[in-house]
C-alpha positions, 0 to 999 in steps of 0.5 A, spaced: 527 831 272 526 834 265 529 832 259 531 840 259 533 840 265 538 833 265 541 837 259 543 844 262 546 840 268 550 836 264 552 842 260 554 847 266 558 840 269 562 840 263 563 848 263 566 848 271 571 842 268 573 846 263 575 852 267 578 848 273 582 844 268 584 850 264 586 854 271 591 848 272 594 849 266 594 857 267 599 856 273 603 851 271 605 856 266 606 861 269 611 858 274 614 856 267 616 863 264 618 864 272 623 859 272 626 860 265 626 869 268 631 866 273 635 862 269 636 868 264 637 873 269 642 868 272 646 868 264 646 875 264 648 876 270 655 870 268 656 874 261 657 880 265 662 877 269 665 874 264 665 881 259 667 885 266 673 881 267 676 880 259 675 887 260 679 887 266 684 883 263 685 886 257 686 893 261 690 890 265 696 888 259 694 895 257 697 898 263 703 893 264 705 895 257 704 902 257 708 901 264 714 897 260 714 903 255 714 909 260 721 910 260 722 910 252 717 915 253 720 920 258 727 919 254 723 921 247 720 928 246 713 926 247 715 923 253 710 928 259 705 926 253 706 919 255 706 920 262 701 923 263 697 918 257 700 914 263 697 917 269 689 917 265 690 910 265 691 909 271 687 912 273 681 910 269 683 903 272 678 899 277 680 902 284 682 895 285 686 893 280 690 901 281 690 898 288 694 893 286 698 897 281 700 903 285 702 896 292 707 893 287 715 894 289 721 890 287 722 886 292 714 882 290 715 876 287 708 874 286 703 877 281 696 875 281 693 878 275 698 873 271 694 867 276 695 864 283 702 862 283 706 865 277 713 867 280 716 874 279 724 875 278 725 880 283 724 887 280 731 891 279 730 899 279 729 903 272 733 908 273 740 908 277 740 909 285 746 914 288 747 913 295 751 920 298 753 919 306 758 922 310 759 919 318 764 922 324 766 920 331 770 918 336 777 914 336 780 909 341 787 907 340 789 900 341 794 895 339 803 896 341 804 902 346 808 907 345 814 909 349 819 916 350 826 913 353 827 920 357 833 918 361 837 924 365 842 929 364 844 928 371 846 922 371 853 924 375 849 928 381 848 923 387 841 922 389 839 923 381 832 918 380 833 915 373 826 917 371 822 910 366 819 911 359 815 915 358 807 912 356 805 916 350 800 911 347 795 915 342 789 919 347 782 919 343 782 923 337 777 924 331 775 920 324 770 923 318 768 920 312 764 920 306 764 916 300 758 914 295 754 908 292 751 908 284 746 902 282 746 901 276 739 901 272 736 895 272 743 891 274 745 889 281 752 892 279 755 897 284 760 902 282 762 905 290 768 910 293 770 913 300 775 918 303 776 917 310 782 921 314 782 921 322 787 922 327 789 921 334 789 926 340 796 928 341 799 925 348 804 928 351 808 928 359 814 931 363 819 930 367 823 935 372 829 933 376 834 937 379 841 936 383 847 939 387 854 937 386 859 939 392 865 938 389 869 942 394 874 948 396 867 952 394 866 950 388 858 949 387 854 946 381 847 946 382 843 944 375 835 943 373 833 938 367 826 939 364 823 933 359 818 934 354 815 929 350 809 929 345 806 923 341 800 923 336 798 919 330 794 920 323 791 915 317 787 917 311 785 912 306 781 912 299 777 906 296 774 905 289 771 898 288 765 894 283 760 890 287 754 887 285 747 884 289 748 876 291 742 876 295 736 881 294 735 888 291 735 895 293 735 897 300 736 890 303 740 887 299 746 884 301 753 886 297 759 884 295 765 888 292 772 888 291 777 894 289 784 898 291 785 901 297 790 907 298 792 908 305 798 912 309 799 911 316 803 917 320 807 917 327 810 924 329 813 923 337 817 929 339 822 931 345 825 937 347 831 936 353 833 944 357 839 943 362 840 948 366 846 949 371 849 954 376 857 954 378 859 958 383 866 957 381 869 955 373 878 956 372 878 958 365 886 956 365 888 963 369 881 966 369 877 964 375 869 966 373 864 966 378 856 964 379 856 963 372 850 960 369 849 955 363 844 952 359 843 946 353 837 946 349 836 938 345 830 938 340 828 931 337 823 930 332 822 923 329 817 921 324 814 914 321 810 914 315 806 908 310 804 909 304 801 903 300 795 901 296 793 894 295 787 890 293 781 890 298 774 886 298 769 887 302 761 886 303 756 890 307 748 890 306 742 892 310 736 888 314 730 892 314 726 891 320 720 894 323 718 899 318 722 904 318 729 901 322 734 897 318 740 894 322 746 896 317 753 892 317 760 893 313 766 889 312 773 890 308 780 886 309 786 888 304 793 888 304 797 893 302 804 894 299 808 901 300 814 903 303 815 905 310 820 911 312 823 914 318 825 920 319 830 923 324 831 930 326 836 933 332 839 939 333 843 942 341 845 949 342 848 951 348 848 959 352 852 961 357 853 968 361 861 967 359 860 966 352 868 962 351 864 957 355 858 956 350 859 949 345 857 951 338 850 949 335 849 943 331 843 940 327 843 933 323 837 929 319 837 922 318 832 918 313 831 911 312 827 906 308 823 900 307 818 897 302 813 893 307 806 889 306 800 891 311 794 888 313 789 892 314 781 890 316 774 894 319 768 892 321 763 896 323 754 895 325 749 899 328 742 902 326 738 906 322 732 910 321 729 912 314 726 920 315 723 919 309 724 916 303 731 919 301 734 920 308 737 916 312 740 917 319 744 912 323 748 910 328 754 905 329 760 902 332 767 901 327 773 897 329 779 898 325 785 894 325 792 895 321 798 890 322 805 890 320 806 883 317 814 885 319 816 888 325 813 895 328 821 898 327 816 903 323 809 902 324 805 899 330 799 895 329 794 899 331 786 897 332 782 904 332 774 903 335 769 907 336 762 910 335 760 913 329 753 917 326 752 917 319 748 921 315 744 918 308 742 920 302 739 916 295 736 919 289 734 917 283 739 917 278 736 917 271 
């Protein structure tokens, strides 16, 4: 081979060399740059994130505070201003932090957006919340009898039968009410009241007796007697009381209170006796008077009363369940101081169809009183379903018990029981 050739053959190796080692080269950088753009596109993408959720935050303390603020505002003259400021910011939150906003309610006891794990303190109500209801229903008397002494005014004719005392216990009646609670804004203070009044069907019962009595030598008296009695009970009560929260708020949480209780408690029994009596023969000194006929009218009316007030505590509250439904519960004790009376009214009258026969009219009234103390108890539970958010109707059953802590002389112990349906509505009171 030629010199010539030699050097050209060495040249074109050393050329092929280079090119494969630049090659090499040429891709491992361009592997390079590709690493470093992932690396780069990954930090951006984190700086994102960390710029989004400062922002996040930030915005979030921005809302909470113009939420703070939202009732200073309504209470200025800017304040549809403010709440509408309000409204755009909301509403220019993220779908997910608005989300968690609008979902907040007074019973949320964690917040995420201050870290896993941050304890709330139950929220109170910004404003007041007034509570208006209104309930009726049956009533059930329980508790001592009432008995009517009828007796006889035929006592002297033979084969007369002595008729017993009469069973005039109370027959079911009615009870309505209505009262309301007011929560105090931002407290767990209560100011509540009710009016309450209910009466007993009235019981009545009659007895007719009749009789003949020979006397002889003609002389015939033949008699009728008629018996009416009646019986009937009424009760009204009003409470005032301060309550406060001790477990949870708002709609289900449990509340104790104490106050005064004001309660008068009525009994009305009456009665009514007509004798009527025939005589074929009746000596008025030389005047013999024949078939004359006579009659005698005895009205009774006998009226018992309590008025009293004392101090009452109580607690009532109720369990939300099953969206809608709650379980509601109520109970009150107190003990009443007041004075029991007793009223007697009495008047006879008497006819004949020989006027020198008939007795004259007479009438009187006596009235007797006491001081006493009472013991007065309810309990009452049931179901209720919310309407919607300002409505509520419910059922329930109510036991009501009042216990003369002397004697009944006056005033019986009474427990009336029985159904009730209450109508509930709540406002926002601001």
């Amino acid at each position: 081979m030629s010199t010539a050739l030699r050097r050209n053959v060495s040249i074109l190796s050393l050329v092929l060399a280079s090119a494969s080692a630049s090659a090499a080269e040429v891709e491992d950088l361009n592997a390079r740059l590709a690493r470093l753009e992932r690396e780069n596109a990954a930090m951006r993408m984190e700086n994102a994130a960390l710029r989004e959720n400062k922002r996040l935050r930030e915005e979030n303390g921005r809302l909470r505070s113009a939420e703070n603020s939202e009732p200073m505002r309504s209470a200025s003259s800017n304040g549809a201003a403010g709440s509408g400021r309000l409204a755009a910011d909301r509403s220019a939150a993220p779908a997910s932090l608005r989300a968690g906003l609008e979902a907040r309610d007074p019973y949320q006891s964690y917040a995420s957006a201050d870290g896993p794990g941050a304890y709330k303190a139950p929220a109170r109500p910004a404003s007041g919340v007034l509570k208006i209801w209104g309930e009726g229903g049956a009533i059930w008397s329980g508790g001592d009898r009432f008995f009517q002494d009828a007796g006889t005014a035929l006592a002297a004719f033979p084969n007369t039968t002595v008729s017993p005392p009469l069973d005039l216990t109370p027959k079911v009646g009615w009870e309505a009410a209505t009262g309301f609670d007011y929560l105090i804004a931002g407290s767990p203070w209560h100011v509540s009241g009710q009016l309450r009044y209910g009466q007993s069907g009235q019981a009545s019962a009659q007895i007719l007796s009749s009789g003949r009595l020979d006397l002889g030598r003609g002389r015939v008296i033949t008699a009728s007697d008629t018996f009416d009695a009646t019986y009937q009970e009424s009760r009204w009560l009003a409470d005032i009381a301060i309550g406060r929260d001790v477990f949870g708020t708002g709609p289900g949480a449990l509340q104790v209170k104490g106050g005064l209780r004001l309660l008068d408690f009525e009994t009305r029994a009456t009665n009514s006796d007509l004798l009527r009596q025939n005589a074929s023969i009746v000596d008025v000194g030389n005047v013999v008077f024949t078939n004359v006929d006579a009659a005698q009218a005895n009205d009774g009316a006998n009226r018992n009363s309590f008025l009293g007030a004392g101090p009452r505590v109580g607690v009532e509250g109720s369990i939300p369940f099953a969206g809608r439904w709650s379980l509601d519960y109520l109970s009150d004790v107190a003990v009443l101081f007041g004075v029991q009376r007793n009223v007697v009214n009495s008047r006879s009258q008497s006819s004949a169809s020989v006027p020198v026969l008939a007795q004259p009219g007479t009438s009187f009234t006596v009235s007797t009183e006491r001081n006493t103390a009472l013991f007065n108890a309810d309990l009452q539970f049931g179901l209720s379903y919310w309407i919607n958010e300002n409505v509520k109707l419910g059922g329930s059953y109510r036991v009501d018990a009042l216990i003369n802590t002397q004697d009944t002389t006056f005033t019986p112990n009474r427990f009336t029981h029985g159904p009730r349906l209450t109508v509930t509505g709540q406002f926002d009171a601001r």
